[in-house]
Structures are given as C-alpha cells and as structure tokens.
C-alpha positions as CSV (number, residue, x, y, z in Angstrom):
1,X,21.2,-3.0,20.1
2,X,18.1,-3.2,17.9
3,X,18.2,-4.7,15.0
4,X,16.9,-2.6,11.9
5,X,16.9,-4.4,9.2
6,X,17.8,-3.4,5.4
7,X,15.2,-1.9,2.8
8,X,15.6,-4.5,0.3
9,X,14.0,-3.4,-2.7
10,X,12.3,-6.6,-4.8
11,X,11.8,-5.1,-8.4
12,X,8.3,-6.5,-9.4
13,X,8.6,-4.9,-13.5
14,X,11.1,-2.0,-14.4
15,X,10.7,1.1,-12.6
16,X,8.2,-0.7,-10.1
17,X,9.7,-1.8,-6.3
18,X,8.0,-3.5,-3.2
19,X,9.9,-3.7,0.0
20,X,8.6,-5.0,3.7
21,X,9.6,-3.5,6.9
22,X,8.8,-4.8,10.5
23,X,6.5,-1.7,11.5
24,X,7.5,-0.6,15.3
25,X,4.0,-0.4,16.6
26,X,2.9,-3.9,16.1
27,X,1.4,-6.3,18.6
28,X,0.3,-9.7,18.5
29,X,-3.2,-9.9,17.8
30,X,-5.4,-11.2,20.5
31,X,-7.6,-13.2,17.9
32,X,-8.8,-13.4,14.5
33,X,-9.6,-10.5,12.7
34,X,-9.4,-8.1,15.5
35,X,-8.0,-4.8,14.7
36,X,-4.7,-6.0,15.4
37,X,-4.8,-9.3,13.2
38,X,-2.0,-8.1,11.0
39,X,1.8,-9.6,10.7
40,X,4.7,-7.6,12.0
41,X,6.2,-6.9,8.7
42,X,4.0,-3.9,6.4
43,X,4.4,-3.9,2.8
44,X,6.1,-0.1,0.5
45,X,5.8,0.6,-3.0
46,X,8.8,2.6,-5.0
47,X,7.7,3.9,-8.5
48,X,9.8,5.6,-11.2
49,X,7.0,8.1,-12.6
50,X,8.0,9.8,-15.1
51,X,8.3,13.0,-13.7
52,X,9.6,11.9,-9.9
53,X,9.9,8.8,-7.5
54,X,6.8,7.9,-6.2
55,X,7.0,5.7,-2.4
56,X,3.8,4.6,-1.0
57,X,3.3,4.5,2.4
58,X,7.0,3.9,2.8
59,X,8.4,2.4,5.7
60,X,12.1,2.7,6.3
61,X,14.0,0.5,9.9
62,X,17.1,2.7,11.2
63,X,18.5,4.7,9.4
64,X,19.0,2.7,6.1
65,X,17.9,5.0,3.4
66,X,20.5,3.9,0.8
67,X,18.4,1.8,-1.3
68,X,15.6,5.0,-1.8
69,X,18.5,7.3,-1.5
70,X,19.8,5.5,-5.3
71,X,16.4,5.7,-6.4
72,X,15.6,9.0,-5.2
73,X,19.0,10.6,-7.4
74,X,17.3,9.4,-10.6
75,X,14.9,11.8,-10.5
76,X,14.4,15.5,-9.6
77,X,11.3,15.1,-7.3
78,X,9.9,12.6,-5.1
79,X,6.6,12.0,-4.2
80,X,5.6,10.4,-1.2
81,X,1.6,9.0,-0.8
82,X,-0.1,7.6,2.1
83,X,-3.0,5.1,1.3
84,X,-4.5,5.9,4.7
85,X,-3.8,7.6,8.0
86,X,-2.3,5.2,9.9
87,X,-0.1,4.6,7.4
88,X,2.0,7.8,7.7
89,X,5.2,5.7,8.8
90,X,8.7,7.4,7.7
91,X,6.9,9.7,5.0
92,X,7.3,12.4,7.6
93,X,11.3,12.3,7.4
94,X,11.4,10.9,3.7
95,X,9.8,14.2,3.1
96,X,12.1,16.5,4.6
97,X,14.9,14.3,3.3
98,X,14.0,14.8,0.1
99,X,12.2,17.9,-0.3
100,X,9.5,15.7,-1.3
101,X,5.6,16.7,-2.4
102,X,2.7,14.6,-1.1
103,X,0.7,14.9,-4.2
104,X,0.3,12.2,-6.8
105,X,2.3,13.2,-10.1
106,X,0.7,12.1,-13.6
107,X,1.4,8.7,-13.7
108,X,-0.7,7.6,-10.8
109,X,-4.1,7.9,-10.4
110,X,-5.4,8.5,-6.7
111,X,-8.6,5.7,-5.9
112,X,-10.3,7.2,-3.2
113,X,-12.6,4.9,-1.6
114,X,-16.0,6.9,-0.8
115,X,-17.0,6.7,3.0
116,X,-14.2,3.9,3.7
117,X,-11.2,6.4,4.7
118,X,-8.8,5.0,1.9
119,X,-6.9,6.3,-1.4
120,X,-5.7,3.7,-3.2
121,X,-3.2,4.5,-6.0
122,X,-3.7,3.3,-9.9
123,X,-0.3,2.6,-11.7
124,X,-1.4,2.2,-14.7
125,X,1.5,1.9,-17.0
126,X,1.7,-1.7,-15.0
127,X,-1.5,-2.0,-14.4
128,X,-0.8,-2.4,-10.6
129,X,-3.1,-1.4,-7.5
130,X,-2.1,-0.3,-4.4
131,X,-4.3,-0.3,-1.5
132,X,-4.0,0.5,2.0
133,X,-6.0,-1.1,4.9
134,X,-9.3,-2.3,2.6
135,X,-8.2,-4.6,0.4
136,X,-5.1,-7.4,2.6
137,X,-3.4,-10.6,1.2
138,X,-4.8,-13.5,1.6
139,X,-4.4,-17.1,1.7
140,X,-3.0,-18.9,-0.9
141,X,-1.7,-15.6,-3.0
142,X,-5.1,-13.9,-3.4
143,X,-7.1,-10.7,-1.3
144,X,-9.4,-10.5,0.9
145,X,-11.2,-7.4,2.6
146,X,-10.4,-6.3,5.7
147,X,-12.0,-7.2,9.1
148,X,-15.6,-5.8,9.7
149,X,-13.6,-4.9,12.9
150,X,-11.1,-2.5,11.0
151,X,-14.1,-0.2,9.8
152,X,-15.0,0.5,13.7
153,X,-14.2,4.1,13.9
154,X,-15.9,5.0,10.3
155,X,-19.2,6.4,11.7
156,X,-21.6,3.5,10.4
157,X,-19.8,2.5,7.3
158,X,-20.5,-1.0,7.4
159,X,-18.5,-4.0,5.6
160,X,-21.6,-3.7,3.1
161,X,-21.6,-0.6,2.2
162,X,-17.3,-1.0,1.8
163,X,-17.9,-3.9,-0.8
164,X,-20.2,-1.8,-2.7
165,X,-17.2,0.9,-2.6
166,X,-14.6,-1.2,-3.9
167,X,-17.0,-2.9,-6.9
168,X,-17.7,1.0,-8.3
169,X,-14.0,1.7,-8.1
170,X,-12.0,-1.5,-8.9
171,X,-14.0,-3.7,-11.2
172,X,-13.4,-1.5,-14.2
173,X,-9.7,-1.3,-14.0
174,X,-7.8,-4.1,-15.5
175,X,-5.3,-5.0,-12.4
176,X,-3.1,-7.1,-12.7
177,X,-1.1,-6.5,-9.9
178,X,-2.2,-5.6,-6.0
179,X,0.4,-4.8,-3.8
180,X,-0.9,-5.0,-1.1
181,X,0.6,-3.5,2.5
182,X,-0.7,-6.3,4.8
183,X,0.1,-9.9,3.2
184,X,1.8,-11.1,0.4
185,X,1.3,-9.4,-3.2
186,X,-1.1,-10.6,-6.2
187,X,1.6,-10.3,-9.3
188,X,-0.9,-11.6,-11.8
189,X,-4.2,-12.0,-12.4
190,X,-5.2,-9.5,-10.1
191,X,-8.8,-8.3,-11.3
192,X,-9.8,-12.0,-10.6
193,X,-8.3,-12.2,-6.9
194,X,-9.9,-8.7,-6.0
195,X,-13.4,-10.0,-8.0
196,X,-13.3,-13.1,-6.0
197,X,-12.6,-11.1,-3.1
198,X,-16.1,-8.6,-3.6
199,X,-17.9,-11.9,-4.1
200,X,-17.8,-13.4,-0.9
C-alpha cells in the first residue's frame, strides 16, 4: 500500500492556507543545483478571494480532498492557477471536481515574468507572493533564485537577464510574505529576503 499522506492545511492569516505534498515525480538530485536539486515535498496555496477559492499549483496525495472539499463549499467558484507548466499537478482533477475556472479572479494579480516562463500571483489583501520555479526557499528562512540550470530550455534566457525580470516586477510591491513551492516560506519581511536575493 502507498502511503498518501493528508492535505494538512497550515492557515498562514485568515482566508490564506499553505499545504506541502510529496510530489510523485521526484528524484534525488544527482548534485547541487542540477535540475533536479529540489526536496520531495512541493509547497500549495489555498485563498478565500472574495468571489471564489483560489489553489495555487495545488497538489493533492490519494484521494484526500476533504480539507479543499470544506474550503471549496464556502464559496461558489474555485479557481485553480498554475505558476508554471510543470506545475500542473492535481489541477487537472481539482478542476473537474469542482467545475473550477483557470483564470485569476479580482483579488489576485497575475505576475508574469517576461521571457522566464513564470506567473507569479500578487495577494495583495496580505501582501503575499507566490512564485513558482524562479524565486525557491532558501537557507535560514530567506529566497534564493533558482539554478542557472533550471532556465535550460528557455531559448537563451540567461540567470542575468531573469534577475533583471524579477527587480522590474517585484521590487515595487511591498511583500511581505513569499510562499514559495520549493523550500520553506518567508512569513515576514519578505521584500528584504527577495531584495537580498536580486543582490547577489
């Protein structure tokens, strides 16, 4: 039997979920910052928009939807996002299982990232950022960007030309949160971390 563990939603302010899920096509990486430097477990965003619930790049093990399924009766739409392709996960069925749109409502501004493949999503009643493969946790609670090696199949975009992508887009929104999907979350101060992060 495999084990599938439970979504276990950690409410990060009210209305505002983050939940981790071992994602079924990992592999050990082979070394540092190759394309498969990532840990097993991928980070999901739940958001109580005003108009609908809003999961980000969701990820769900088995077949335990009862924690969305709660969240997904307080509203009459749901919205599911992905950040980036590869991050398509369970928003196939979550769509079907809710009737669900793939287009941001209101409350949350779509980041696209010229030239780097990536949306990121703006929640700006809590000030949170959401990114996909471009911006990762880092070490102690901080980002960092991605590998150069992540950016292989993006025609010539080089980790350059991706910094100067994220400083036009980010540094004029006051984040204080980054949730990130690979690594553990920035919960304050996160214009600094992501500054820091552009600086180095």
């Amino acid at each position: 039997m495999i084990y599938a563990p439970r979504v276990e939603l950690q409410e990060l302010a009210r209305g505002l979920w983050r939940w981790a899920a071992p994602h079924p096509d990992w592999e050990p990486r082979k070394e540092e910052d190759d394309p498969a430097d990532w840990a097993q477990d991928v980070g999901c965003v739940a958001y109580a928009a005003s108009d609908a619930l809003v999961l980000i790049d969701p990820l769900v093990g088995g077949d335990d939807y009862d924690a969305l399924d709660q969240l997904a009766d307080t509203k009459q739409k749901v919205a599911i996002l992905t950040t980036i392709e590869w991050h398509a996960r369970s928003g196939g069925e979550l769509t079907k299982r809710y009737d669900a749109s793939t287009t941001a409502p209101e409350d949350v501004e779509p980041v696209e990232i010229s030239g780097a493949g990536e949306t990121m999503f703006w929640i700006g009643e809590h000030r949170a950022l959401v990114p996909g493969d471009r911006l990762l946790g880092d070490r102690p609670p901080g980002v960092r960007m991605c590998p150069p090696s992540w950016l292989r199949y993006l025609d010539g975009f080089t980790h350059e030309d991706l910094r100067r992508a994220l400083r036009a887009k980010l540094l004029e929104l006051p984040i204080e949160l980054v949730l990130v999907s690979h690594g553990e979350p920035v919960l304050r101060d996160g214009r600094a971390a992501v500054e820091s992060a552009l600086a180095q």
